[in-house]
C-alpha positions as CSV (number, residue, x, y, z in Angstrom):
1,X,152.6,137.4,105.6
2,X,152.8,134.2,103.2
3,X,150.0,135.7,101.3
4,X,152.2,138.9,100.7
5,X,155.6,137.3,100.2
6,X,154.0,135.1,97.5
7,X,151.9,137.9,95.8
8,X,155.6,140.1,95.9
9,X,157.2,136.7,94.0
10,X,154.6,136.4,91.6
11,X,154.5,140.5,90.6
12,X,158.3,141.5,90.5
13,X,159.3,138.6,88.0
14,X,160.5,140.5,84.4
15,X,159.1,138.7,81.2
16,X,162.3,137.1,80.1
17,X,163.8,133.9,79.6
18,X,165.0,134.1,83.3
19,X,162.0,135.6,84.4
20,X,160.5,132.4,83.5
21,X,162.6,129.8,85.6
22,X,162.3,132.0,88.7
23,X,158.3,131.6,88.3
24,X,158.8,127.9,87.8
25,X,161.1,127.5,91.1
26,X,158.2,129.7,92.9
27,X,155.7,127.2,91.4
28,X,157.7,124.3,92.2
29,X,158.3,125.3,95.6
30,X,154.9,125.9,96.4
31,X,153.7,122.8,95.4
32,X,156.2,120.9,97.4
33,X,155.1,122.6,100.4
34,X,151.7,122.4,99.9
35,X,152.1,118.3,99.3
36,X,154.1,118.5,102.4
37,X,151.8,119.9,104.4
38,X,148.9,117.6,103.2
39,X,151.1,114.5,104.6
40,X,151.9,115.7,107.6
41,X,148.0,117.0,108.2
42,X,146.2,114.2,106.8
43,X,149.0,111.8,108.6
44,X,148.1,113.3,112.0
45,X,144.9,113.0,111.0
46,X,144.6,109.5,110.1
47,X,146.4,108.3,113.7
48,X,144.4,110.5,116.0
49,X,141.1,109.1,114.4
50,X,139.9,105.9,114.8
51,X,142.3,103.0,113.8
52,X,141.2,100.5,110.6
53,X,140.6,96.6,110.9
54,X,143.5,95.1,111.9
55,X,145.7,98.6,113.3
56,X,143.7,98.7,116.9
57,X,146.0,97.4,119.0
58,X,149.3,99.2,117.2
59,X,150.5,102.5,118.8
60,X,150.7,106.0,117.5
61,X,154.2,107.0,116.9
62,X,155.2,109.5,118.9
63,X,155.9,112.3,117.0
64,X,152.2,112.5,116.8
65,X,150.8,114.9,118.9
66,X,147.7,113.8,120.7
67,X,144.7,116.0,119.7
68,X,142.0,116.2,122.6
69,X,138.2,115.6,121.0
């Protein structure tokens, strides 16, 4: 579905001068999803694994979910 909405963004944009800020808004948005998902991912990553030197006896928050190993 993404895969088709972006392809359908991408395609139907007319080579003008306004053409080009709608691709640069796709663009845009795209890459502020994309480093928004990579936090959130790598963040519940990071406090499901094992905790660093000095971080084992602080808690998860708990928007966290706990993932089961």
């Amino acid at each position: 579905m993404i895969n088709l909405l972006f392809t359908y963004l991408l395609t139907d944009i007319p080579v003008t001068l306004q053409g080009n800020s709608s691709y640069s808004i796709v663009l845009t948005a795209l890459l502020g999803l994309g480093f928004f998902a990579a936090v959130t991912i790598g963040s519940i990553a990071w406090y499901n694994s094992k905790r660093p030197v000095g971080w084992e006896d602080k808690n998860r928050p708990d928007i966290v979910p706990e993932i089961d190993r």
